[in-house]
C-alpha positions as CSV (number, residue, x, y, z in Angstrom):
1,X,-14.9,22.1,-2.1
2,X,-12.7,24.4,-0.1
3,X,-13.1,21.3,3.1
4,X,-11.6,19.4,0.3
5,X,-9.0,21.2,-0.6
6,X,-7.6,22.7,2.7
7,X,-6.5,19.0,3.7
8,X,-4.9,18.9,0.2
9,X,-0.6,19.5,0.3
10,X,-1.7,22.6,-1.9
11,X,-4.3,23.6,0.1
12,X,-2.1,23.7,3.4
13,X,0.3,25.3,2.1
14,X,-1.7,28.3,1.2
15,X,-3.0,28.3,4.4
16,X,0.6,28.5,5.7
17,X,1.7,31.6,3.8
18,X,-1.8,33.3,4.8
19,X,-1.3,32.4,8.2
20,X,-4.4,29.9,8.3
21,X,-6.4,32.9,7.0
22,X,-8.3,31.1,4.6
23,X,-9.4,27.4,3.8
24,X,-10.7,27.6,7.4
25,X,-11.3,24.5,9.6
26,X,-14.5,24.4,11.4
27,X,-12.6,25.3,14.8
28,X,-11.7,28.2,13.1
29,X,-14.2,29.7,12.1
30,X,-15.7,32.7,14.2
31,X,-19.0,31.2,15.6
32,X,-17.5,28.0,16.5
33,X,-18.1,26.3,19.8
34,X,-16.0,24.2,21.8
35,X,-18.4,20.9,21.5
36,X,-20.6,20.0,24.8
37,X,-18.9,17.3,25.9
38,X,-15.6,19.2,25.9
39,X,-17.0,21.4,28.7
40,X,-19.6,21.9,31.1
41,X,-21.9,24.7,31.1
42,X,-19.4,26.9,33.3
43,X,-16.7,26.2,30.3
44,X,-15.1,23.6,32.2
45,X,-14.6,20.2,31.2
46,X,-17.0,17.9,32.5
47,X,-16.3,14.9,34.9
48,X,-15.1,12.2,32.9
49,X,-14.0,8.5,34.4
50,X,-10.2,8.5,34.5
51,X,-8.1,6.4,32.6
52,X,-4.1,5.8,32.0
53,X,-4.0,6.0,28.1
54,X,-6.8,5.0,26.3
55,X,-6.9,4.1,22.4
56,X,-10.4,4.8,21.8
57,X,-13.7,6.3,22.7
58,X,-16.8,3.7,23.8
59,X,-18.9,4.0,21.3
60,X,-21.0,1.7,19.6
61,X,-21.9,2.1,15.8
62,X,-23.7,0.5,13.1
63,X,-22.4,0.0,9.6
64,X,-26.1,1.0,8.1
65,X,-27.1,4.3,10.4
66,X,-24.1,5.6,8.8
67,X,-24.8,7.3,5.6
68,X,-20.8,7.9,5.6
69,X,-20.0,4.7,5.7
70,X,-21.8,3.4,2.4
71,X,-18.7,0.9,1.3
72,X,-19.3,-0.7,4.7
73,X,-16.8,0.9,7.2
74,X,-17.0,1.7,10.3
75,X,-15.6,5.1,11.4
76,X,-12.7,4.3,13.4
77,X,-11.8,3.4,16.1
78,X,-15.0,2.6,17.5
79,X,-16.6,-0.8,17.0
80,X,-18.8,-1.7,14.1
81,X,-22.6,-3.8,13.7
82,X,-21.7,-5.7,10.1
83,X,-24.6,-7.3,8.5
84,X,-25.1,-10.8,8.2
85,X,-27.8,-13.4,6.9
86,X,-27.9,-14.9,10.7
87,X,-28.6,-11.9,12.3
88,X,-25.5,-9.2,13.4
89,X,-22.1,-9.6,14.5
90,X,-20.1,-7.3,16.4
91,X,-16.5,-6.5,14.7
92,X,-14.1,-4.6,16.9
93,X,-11.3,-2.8,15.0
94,X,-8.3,-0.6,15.8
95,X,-7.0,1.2,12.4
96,X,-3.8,2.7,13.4
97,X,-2.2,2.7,9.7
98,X,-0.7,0.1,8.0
99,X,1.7,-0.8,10.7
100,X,-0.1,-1.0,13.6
101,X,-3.0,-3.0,12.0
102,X,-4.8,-4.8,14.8
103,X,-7.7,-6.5,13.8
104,X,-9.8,-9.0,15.8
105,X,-12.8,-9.6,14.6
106,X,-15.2,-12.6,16.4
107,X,-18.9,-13.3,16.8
108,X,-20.0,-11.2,20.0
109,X,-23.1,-12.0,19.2
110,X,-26.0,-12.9,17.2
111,X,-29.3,-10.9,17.4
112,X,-32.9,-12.2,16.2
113,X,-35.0,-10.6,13.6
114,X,-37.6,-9.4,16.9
115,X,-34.9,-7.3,18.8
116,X,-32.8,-6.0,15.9
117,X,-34.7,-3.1,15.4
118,X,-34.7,-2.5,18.7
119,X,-30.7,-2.9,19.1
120,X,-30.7,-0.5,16.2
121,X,-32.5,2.2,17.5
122,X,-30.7,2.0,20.7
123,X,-27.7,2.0,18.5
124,X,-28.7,5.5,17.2
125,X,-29.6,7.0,20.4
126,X,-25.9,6.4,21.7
127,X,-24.0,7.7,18.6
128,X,-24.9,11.4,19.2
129,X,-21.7,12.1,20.2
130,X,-18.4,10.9,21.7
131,X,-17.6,12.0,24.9
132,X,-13.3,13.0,25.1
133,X,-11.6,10.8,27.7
134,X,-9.6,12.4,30.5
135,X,-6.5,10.6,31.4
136,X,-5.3,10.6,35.3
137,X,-3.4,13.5,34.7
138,X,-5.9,15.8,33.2
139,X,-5.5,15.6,30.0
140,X,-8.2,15.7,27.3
141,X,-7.9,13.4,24.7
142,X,-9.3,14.8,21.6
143,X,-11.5,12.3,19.5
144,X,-14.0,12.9,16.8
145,X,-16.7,14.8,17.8
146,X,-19.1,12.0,16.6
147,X,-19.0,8.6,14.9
148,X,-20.0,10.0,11.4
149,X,-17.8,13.1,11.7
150,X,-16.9,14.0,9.1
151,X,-13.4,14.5,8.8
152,X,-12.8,10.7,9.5
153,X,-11.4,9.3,6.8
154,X,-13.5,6.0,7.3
155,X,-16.5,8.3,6.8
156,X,-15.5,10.0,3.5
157,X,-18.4,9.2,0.9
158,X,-17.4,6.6,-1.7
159,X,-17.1,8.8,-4.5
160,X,-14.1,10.5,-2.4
161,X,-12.4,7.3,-1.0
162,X,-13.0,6.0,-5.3
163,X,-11.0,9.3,-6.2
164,X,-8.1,8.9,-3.4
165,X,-7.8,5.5,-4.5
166,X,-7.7,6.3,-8.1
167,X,-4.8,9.0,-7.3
168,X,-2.9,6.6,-5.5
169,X,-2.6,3.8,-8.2
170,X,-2.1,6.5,-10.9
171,X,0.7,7.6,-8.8
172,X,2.1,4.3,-8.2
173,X,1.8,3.3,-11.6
174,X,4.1,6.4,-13.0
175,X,6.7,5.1,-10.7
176,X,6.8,1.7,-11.6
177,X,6.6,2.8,-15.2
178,X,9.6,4.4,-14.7
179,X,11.9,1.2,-13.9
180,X,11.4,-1.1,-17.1
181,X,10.6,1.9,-19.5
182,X,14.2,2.4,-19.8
183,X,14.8,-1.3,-21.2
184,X,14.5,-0.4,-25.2
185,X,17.1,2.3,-23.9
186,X,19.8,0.0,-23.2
187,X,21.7,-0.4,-26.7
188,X,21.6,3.2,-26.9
189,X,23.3,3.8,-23.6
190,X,25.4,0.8,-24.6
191,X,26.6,2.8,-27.9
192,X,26.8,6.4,-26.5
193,X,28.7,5.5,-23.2
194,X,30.7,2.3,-24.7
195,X,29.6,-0.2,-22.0
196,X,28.4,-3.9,-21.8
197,X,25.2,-5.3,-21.7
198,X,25.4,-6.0,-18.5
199,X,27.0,-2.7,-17.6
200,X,24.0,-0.7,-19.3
201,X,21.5,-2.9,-17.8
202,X,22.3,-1.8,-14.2
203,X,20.2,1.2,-14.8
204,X,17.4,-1.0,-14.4
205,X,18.7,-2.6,-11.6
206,X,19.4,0.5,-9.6
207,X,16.3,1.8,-9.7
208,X,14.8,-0.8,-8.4
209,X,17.1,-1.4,-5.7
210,X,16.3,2.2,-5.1
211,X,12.8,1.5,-4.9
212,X,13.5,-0.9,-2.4
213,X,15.7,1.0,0.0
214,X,13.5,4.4,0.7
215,X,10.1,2.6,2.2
216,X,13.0,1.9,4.9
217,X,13.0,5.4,5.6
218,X,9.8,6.7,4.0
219,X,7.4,4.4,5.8
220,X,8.4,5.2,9.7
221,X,8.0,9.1,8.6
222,X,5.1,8.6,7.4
223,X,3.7,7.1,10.9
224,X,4.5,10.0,12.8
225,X,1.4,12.1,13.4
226,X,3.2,15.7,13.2
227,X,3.8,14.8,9.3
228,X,1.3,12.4,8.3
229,X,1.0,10.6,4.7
230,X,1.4,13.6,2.5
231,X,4.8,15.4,3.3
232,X,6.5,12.0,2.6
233,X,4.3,11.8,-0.9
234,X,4.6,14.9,-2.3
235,X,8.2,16.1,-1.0
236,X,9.9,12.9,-2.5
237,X,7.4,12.5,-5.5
238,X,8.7,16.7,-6.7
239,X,12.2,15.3,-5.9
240,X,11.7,12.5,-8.3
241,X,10.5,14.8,-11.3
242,X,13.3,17.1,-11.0
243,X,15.5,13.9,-11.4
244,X,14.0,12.9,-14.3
245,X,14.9,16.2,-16.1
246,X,18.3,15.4,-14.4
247,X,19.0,11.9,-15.7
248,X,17.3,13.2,-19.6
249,X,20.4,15.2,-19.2
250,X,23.2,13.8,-17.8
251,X,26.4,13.6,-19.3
252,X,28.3,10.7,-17.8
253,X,27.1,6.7,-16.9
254,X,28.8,6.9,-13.6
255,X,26.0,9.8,-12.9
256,X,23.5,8.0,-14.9
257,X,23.0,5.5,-12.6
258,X,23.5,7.5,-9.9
259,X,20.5,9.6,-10.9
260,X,18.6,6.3,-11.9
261,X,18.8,4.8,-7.9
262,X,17.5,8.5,-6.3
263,X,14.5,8.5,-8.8
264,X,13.9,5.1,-7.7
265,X,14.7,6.1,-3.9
266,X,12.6,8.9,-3.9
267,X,9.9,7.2,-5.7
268,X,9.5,5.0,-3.4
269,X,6.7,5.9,-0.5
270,X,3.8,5.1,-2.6
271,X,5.2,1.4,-3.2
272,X,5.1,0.8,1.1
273,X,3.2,3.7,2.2
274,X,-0.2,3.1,-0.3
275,X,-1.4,0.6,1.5
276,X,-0.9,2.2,4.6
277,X,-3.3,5.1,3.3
278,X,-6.1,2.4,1.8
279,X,-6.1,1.0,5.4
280,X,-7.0,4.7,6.5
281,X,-10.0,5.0,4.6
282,X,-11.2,1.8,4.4
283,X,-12.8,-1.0,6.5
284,X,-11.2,-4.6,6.6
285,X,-14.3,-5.6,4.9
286,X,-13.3,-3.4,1.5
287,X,-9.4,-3.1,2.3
288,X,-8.8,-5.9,0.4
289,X,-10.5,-4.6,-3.2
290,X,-8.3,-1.3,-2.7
291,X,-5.1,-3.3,-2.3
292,X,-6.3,-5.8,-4.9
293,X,-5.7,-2.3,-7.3
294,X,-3.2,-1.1,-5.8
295,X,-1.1,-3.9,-6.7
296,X,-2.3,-4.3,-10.4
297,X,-1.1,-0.8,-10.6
298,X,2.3,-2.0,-9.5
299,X,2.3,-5.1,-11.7
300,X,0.9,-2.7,-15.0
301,X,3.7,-0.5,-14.3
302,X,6.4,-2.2,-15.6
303,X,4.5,-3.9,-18.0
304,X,3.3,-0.9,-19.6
305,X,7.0,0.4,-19.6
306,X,8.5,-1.3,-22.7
307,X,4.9,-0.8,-24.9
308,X,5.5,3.1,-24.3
309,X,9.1,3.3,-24.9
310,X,9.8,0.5,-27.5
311,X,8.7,2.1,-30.4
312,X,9.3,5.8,-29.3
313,X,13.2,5.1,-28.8
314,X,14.3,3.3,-31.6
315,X,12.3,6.3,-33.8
316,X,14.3,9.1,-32.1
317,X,17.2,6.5,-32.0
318,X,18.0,8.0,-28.6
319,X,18.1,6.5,-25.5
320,X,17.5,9.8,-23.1
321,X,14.2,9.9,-25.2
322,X,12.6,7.3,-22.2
323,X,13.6,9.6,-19.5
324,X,11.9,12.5,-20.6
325,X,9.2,10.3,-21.3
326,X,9.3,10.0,-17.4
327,X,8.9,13.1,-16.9
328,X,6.0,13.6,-19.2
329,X,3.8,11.2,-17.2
330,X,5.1,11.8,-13.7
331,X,5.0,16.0,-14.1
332,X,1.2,16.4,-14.7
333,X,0.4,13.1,-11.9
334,X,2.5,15.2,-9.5
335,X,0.3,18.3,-10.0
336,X,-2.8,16.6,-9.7
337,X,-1.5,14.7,-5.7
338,X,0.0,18.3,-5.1
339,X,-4.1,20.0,-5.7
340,X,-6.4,16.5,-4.7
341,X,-4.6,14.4,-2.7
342,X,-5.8,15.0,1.2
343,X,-4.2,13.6,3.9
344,X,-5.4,10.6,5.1
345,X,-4.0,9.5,8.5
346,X,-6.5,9.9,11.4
347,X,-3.2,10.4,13.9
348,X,-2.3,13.3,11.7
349,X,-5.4,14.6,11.3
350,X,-6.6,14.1,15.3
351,X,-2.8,15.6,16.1
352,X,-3.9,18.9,13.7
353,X,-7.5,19.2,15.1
354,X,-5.8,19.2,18.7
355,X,-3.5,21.7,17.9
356,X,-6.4,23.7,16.7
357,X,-8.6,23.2,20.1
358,X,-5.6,24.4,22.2
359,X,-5.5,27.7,20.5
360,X,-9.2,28.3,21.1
361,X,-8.8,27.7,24.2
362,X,-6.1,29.8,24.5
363,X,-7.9,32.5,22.7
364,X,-11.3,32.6,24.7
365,X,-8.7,32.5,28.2
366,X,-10.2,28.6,28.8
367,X,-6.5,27.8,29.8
368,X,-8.2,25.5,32.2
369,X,-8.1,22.6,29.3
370,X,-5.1,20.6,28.7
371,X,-6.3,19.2,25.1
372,X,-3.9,16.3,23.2
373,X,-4.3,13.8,21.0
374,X,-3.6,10.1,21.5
375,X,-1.4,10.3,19.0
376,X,0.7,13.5,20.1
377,X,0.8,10.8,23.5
378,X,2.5,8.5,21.4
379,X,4.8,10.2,19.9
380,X,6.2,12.1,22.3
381,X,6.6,8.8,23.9
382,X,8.6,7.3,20.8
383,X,12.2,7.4,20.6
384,X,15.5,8.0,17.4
385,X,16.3,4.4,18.4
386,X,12.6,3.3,19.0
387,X,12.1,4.2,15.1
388,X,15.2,3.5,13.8
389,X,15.4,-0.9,15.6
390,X,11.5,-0.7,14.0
391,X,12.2,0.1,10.6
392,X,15.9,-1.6,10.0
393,X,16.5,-4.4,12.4
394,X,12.8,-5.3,13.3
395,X,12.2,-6.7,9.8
396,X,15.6,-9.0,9.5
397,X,14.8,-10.3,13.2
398,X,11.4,-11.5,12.9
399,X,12.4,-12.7,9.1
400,X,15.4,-15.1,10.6
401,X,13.6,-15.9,13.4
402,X,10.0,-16.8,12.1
403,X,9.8,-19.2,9.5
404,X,6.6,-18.1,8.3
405,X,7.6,-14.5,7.7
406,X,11.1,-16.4,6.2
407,X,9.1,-18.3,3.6
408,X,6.9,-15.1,2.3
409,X,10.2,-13.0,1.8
410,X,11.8,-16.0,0.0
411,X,8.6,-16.4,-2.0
412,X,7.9,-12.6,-2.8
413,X,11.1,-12.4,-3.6
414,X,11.6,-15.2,-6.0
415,X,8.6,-14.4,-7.8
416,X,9.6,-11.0,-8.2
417,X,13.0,-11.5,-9.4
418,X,11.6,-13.9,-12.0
419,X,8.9,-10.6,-13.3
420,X,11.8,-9.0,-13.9
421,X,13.9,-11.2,-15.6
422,X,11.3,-11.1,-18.4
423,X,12.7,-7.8,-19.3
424,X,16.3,-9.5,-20.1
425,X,14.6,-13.1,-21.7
426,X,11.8,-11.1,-23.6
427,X,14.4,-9.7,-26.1
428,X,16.0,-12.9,-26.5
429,X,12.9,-14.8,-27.2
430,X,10.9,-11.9,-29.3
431,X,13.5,-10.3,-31.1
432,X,15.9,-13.3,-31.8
433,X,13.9,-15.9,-32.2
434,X,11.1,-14.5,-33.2
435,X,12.7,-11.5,-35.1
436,X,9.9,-8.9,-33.8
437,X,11.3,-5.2,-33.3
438,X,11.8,-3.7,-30.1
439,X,8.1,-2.0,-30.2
440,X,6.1,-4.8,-31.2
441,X,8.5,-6.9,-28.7
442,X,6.9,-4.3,-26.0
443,X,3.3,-5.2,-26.7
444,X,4.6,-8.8,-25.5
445,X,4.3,-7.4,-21.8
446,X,0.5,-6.8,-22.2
447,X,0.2,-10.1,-21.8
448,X,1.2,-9.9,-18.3
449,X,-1.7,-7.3,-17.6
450,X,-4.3,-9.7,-19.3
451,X,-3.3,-12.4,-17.0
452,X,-3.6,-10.0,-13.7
453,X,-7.0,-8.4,-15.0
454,X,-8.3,-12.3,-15.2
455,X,-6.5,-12.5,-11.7
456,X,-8.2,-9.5,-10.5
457,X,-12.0,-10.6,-11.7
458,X,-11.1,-14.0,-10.4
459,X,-10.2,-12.1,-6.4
460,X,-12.9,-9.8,-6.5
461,X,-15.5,-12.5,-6.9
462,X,-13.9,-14.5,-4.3
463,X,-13.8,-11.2,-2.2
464,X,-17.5,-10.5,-2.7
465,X,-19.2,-14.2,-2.8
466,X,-17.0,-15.9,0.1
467,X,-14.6,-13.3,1.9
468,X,-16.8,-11.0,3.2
469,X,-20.0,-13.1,3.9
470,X,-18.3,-15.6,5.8
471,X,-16.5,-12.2,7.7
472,X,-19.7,-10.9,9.0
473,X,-21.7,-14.5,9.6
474,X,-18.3,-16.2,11.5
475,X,-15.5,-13.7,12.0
476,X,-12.1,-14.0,10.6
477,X,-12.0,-17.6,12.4
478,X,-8.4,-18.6,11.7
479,X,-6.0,-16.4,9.4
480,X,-4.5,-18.9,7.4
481,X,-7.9,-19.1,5.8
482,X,-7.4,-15.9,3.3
483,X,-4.5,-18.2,2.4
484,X,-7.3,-20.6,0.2
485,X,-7.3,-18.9,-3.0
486,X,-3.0,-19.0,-3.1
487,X,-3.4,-22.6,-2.7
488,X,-4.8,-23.1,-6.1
489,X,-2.7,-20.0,-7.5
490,X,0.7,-21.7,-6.3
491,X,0.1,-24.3,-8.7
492,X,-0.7,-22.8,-11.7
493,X,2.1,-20.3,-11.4
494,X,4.9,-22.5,-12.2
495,X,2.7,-24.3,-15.1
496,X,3.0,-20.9,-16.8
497,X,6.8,-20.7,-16.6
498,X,7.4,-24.0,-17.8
499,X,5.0,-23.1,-20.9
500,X,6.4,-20.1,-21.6
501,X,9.9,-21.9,-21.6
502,X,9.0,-24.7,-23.5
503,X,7.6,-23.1,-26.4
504,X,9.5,-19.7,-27.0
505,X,11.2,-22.0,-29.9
506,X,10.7,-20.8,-34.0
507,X,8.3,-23.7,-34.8
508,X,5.7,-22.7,-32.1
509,X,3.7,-19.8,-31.9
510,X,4.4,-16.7,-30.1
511,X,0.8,-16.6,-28.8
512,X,1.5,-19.9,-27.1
513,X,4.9,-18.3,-24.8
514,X,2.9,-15.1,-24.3
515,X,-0.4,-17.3,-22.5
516,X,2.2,-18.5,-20.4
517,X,3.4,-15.3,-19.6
518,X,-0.4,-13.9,-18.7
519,X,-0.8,-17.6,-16.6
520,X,2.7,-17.2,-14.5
521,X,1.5,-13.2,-13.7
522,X,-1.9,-14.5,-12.9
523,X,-1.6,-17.2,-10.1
524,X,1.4,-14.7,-8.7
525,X,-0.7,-12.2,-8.9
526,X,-3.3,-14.2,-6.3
527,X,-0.8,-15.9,-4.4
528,X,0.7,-12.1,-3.3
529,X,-2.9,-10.9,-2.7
530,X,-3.2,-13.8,-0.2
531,X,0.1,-13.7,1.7
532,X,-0.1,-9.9,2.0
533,X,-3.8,-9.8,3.7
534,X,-2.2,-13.3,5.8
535,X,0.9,-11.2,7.0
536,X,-0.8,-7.9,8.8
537,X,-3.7,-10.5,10.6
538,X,-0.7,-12.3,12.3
539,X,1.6,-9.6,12.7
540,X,-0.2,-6.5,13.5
541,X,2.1,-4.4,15.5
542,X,5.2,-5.6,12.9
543,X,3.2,-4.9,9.8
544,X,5.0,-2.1,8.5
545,X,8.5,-2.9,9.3
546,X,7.6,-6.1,8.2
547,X,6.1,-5.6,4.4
548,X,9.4,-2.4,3.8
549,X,12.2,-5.6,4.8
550,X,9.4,-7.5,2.4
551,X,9.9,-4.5,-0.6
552,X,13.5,-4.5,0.2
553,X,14.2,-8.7,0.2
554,X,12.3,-8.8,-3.2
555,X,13.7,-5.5,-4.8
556,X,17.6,-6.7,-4.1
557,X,16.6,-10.0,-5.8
558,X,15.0,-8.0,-8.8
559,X,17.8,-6.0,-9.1
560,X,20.4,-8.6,-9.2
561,X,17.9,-10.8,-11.4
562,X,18.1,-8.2,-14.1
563,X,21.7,-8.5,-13.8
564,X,21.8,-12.4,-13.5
565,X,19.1,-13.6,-16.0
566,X,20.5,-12.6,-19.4
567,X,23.9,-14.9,-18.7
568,X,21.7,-17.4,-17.4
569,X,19.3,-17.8,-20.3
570,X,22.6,-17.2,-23.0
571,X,24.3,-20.2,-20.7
572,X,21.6,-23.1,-20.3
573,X,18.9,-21.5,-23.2
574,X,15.4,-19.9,-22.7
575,X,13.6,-23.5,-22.0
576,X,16.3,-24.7,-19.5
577,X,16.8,-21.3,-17.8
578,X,12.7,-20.5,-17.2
579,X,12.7,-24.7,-15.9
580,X,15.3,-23.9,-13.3
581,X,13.8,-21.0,-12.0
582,X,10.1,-22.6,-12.2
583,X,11.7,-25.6,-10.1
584,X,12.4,-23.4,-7.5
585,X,8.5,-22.3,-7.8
586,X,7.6,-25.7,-7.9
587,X,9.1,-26.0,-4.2
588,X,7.6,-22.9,-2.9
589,X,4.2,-25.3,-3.5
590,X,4.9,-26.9,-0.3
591,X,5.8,-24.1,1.5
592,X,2.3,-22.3,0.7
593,X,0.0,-25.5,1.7
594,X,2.3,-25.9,4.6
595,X,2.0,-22.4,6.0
596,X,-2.2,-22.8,5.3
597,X,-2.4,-26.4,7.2
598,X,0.3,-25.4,10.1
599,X,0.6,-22.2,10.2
600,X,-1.8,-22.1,13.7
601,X,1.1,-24.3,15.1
602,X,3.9,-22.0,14.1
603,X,2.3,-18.6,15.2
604,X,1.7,-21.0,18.7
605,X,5.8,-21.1,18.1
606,X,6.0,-17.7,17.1
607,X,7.3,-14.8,19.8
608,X,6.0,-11.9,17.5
609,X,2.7,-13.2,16.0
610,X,-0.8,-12.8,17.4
611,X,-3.3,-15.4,18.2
C-alpha cells in the first residue's frame, strides 16, 4: 500500500515536507544495492558498448512470462512476443506518451509449434535483467532494472491499471458535467441579470471554449519528465473547485462568464492529457478499450448534465443552485485523484528514479557514475520555442497543409458542434412542442448515452473478435484499416439527424425523435473511435499537438454552435434546421471512404505522416 501511495500527488507531497523520510522508494531504503549491472564488482560501472543516445534497452520479452502484463502488454520500451493462432509475431513498440506514439508493428516472424518452447525458454533466460546503456560520453542511462519491474507502468497488475482507468473517466466525467449542467440555469440567469437568450447562453459557450484552449498549454507540461501527468491534474483540477465556489457566488454576468471560461480552462487536462496516461499503462493491443471509456465518459458528461440539474433548479428556482452542484461532484472526485491517482509517465518516473541513483551514489562516495535518464537527455535538449511551435503552430500547419488531418478537424468538429446544439433544440422540441418540463426534458439526453453504450458493446466486440487477432497474426498492415468500422458508422450518423428532425412534430411520438437522438450519438460515437486510433498510427511524433488543435477546432465550433443553433432552429424550424446540418454530415460520407481507400496515397503526399 505505502508503494502505492508514495507515487500518489498526496503521497509526494508528504514525502516533501518529511524530507523523503517516509513513503520510501526502494533506492532508499538502507540495505539497498546499486543493481549488478550498474557496477562491477570494484563499484564501477561495467564495460558497456557505446552508443550516441539510445531510446531503449535490448531486450526481448514475452507477453505470457510476464505475470505483470496480464491485459497483454508488454513493459515498455522493450519489444513484445504477442500470441497468435499461426504461431508468434514479434511487435516492436516505443510508448513515449501520447504524443510521441510510435508504433510499428509487422510480422518478424513466425515460429512453429516444435521450437516455440524452446524460443520461450530462451526468452526467459535473457529477461533477468536489463543491462543500463553508456553513451560516448559516460553517461549511464538509467532504465528499469528488469522487464517486469515493477514500477513500469505497463507492468501494473490489472486490478491497478482497472482502478487508474476508472479514476480517470470519473474525473473526466465531473468536468464535462459541468458544461451542459448549467443549461436549465439559463432563464434564471436571464431573469436575475436581465439578459437575452443568447446573452445567458454564452455561459455555456465559454466553458467550452475554455475547455478547448488549456490542453494547448496543459498537454506540452505534461510531457516534460521533471513534472509528469499529475502536477498538471491535480494543480488545475483544485483550481477548478475553488471556481466553482467562485461562480455559486458571483455577483455580476460580466464575472459570471469570466469564472465559467477558467473552470472550463482549468478543467481541461484530463480532456487531452487522459489519453496520454491510458497510453502509459497500456499496450496498443488494450489501448483502444481504455480510450473506447474514456470517451463515453466525455460523451455521458454532458448528457448527464441536464438530468441532474433540470429538476433540482427549477425546485430551488435558482440558477446558482447548478454550480454548487459542481462543486458537489467535483470536491469529493478531487480528493479521491489527490490520495489514488499515481503518476503514470515512465519519463517522469525514470527522470525521479535517476535522481534518486545519483544521490546514492553520492552518498556511498561512487562519484565515479554519471547516472541520467533518457528523458532528463531530452529535455535538457528541448527548447521555450521548441515547445511553444509544438503545441500552437504545429497543429494549424499540419491541419492546412495535410488534407487528411484537414478532414478529421472539419469532421470532429462538425459532429461536435451539432452534440451541442441539442442543448439549444432540445428545449424547443421537448418543452414546446411537447410541453414536458425542464426535468423530464433532461431525461431526453439519456437517450444519447443508450445509443453510445450500444456503440460501445458494438467497438468492443469488434476490438476483441477482429482488431486484435488480426494484430498479432498480420501486424497493423495498413492504418487506414482501423478506419472499417467508421465506414458503416458514417452512414448511420446522419440517418439519425434526419429522424430526429423529421419527427420532433406533436402528432409523432417523442420516443421516435429521441431513437434518433441515441442513432446520431451512436455512429459518432464509432466514427471518433476510428479516426482517433487512425490519427496517432500516421502521425506519431505530431500526436499530441495534433489531437489539442483537434480539442481546440471542435470546442470553438461547439461554443459558437450553442450560440448559433437556437436562431437557426427559430429561423428555418427543427426539421429544416437538423436537415441542413445533417447535409453537411451527409458530405463528410465521402470524405471518410475517401480517406480509408486513398489515404496510403496521401500519407505518400504527406511531409509529416509516417509510412
Amino acid at each position: 500500500m505505502a508503494g502505492f501511495m508514495r507515487d500518489t500527488a498526496a503521497g509526494q507531497i508528504v514525502r516533501f515536507f518529511t524530507g523523503n523520510r517516509v513513503l520510501l522508494y526502494p533506492e532508499e531504503e538502507p540495505d539497498f544495492q546499486l543493481p549488478a549491472s550498474y557496477r562491477d564488482a570494484n563499484g564501477r560501472t561495467p564495460p558497456n558498448p557505446s552508443i550516441e543516445s539510445p531510446l531503449t534497452s535490448e531486450v526481448s520479452t514475452e507477453v505470457e512470462s510476464n505475470p505483470h502484463t496480464s491485459d497483454g502488454g508488454t513493459p515498455s520500451p522493450t519489444p513484445v512476443l504477442g500470441n497468435g493462432p499461426d504461431g508468434l509475431v514479434e511487435i516492436s513498440l516505443t510508448y513515449a506518451g501520447l504524443g510521441n506514439m510510435e508504433a510499428v508493428m509487422k510480422p518478424e516472424r513466425k515460429l512453429s509449434g516444435s521450437t516455440r518452447n524452446e524460443d520461450r525458454a530462451e526468452t526467459r533466460e535473457k529477461v533477468v535483467a536489463i543491462s543500463p546503456k553508456r553513451t560516448k560520453d559516460g553517461l549511464i542511462l538509467v532504465d528499469w532494472y528488469s522487464p517486469d519491474d515493477p514500477e513500469n507502468p505497463q507492468n501494473w497488475t490489472v486490478r491497478k491499471k482497472v482502478f487508474v482507468t476508472a479514476l480517470i473517466c470519473i474525473y473526466t466525467l465531473s468536468v464535462y458535467m459541468g458544461s451542459a449542467i448549467y443549461t436549465p440555469s439559463i432563464p434564471y440567469v436571464e431573469k436575475e441579470f436581465g439578459v437575452s437568450t443568447a446573452a445567458a447562453s454564452l455561459g455555456l459557450a465559454v466553458y467550452v471554449l475554455g475547455y478547448g484552449t488549456g490542453p494547448m498549454l496543459f498537454s506540452p507540461l505534461s510531457e516534460v519528465p521533471a513534472i509528469g501527468r499529475n502536477p498538471p491534474y491535480i494543480i488545475t483540477f483544485a483550481i477548478f473547485v475553488v471556481l466553482a465556489i467562485a461562480t455559486a457566488l458571483v455577483g455580476n454576468f460580466g464575472g459570471f462568464l469570466a469564472l465559467r471560461f477558467l473552470q472550463g480552462f482549468f478543467g481541461s487536462p484530463c480532456l487531452a492529457t487522459g489519453g496520454a496516461s491510458f497510453q502509459d499503462i497500456y499496450s496498443l493491443l488494450k489501448l483502444p478499450y481504455a480510450l473506447t471509456f474514456w470517451v463515453a465518459s466525455a460523451s455521458f458528461g454532458p448528457a448527464l448534465g441536464p438530468v441532474i440539474s433540470g429538476f433540482s433548479v427549477p425546485a430551488m428556482n435558482n440558477w446558482r443552485w447548478s454550480m454548487w452542484e459542481i462543486l458537489w461532484i467535483s470536491g469529493p472526485i478531487f480528493i479521491v485523484l489527490l490520495l489514488f491517482l499515481p503518476e503514470t509517465s515512465s519519463d517522469t518516473i525514470l527522470h525521479r528514479r535517476a535522481v534518486r541513483l545519483r544521490a546514492l551514489t553520492a552518498k556511498t562516495g561512487n562519484n565515479n557514475l554519471t547516472l541520467k535518464s533518457q528523458s532528463e537527455i531530452k529535455q535538457s535538449q528541448t527548447t521555450v520555442t521548441s515547445i511553444l511551435i509544438s503545441a500552437l503552430w504545429r497543429p494549424f500547419e499540419i491541419t492546412l497543409l495535410d488534407p487528411a488531418i484537414l478532414f478529421t478537424n472539419l469532421y470532429t468538429s462538425l459532429v461536435y458542434g451539432i452534440y451541442y446544439s441539442f442543448f439549444e433544440v432540445f428545449p424547443l422540441v421537448y418543452m414546446e412542442i411537447y410541453t414536458f418540463t425542464p426535468g423530464h426534458m433532461g431525461l431526453v439526453f439519456l437517450s444519447i448515452i443508450i445509443g453510445n453504450i450500444v456503440a460501445i458493446i458494438f467497438y468492443t466486440i469488434y476490438l476483441h473478435k477482429c482488431f486484435e487477432p488480426e494484430i498479432k497474426v498480420s501486424g497493423i498492415q495498413f492504418p487506414e484499416r482501423r478506419l472499417i468500422p467508421a465506414l458503416f458508422a458514417s452512414v448511420i450518423a446522419p440517418a439519425g439527424l434526419f429522424l430526429f428532425g423529421w419527427t420532433s412534430r406533436g402528432n409523432v411520438h417523442w420516443i421516435a425523435s429521441a431513437a434518433g437522438v441515441a442513432i446520431y450519438n451512436a455512429g459518432v460515437f464509432l466514427v471518433l473511435q476510428c479516426i482517433f486510433l487512425y490519427i496517432p498510427l500516421i502521425y506519431p511524433q505530431y500526436a499530441a499537438s495534433l489531437f489539442a488543435g483537434n480539442d481546440l477546432f471542435r470546442s470553438a465550433l461547439a461554443a459558437g454552435a450553442v450560440v448559433f443553433a437556437r436562431p437557426l432552429f427559430l429561423n428555418l424550424g427543427v426539421g429544416e434546421g437538423v436537415s441542413l446540418l445533417a447535409g453537411l454530415t451527409v458530405g463528410c460520407i465521402a470524405g471518410v471512404f475517401g480517406l480509408f481507400y486513398f489515404g496510403k496515397w496521401l500519407r505518400g503526399k504527406s511531409r509529416f505522416a509516417v509510412g
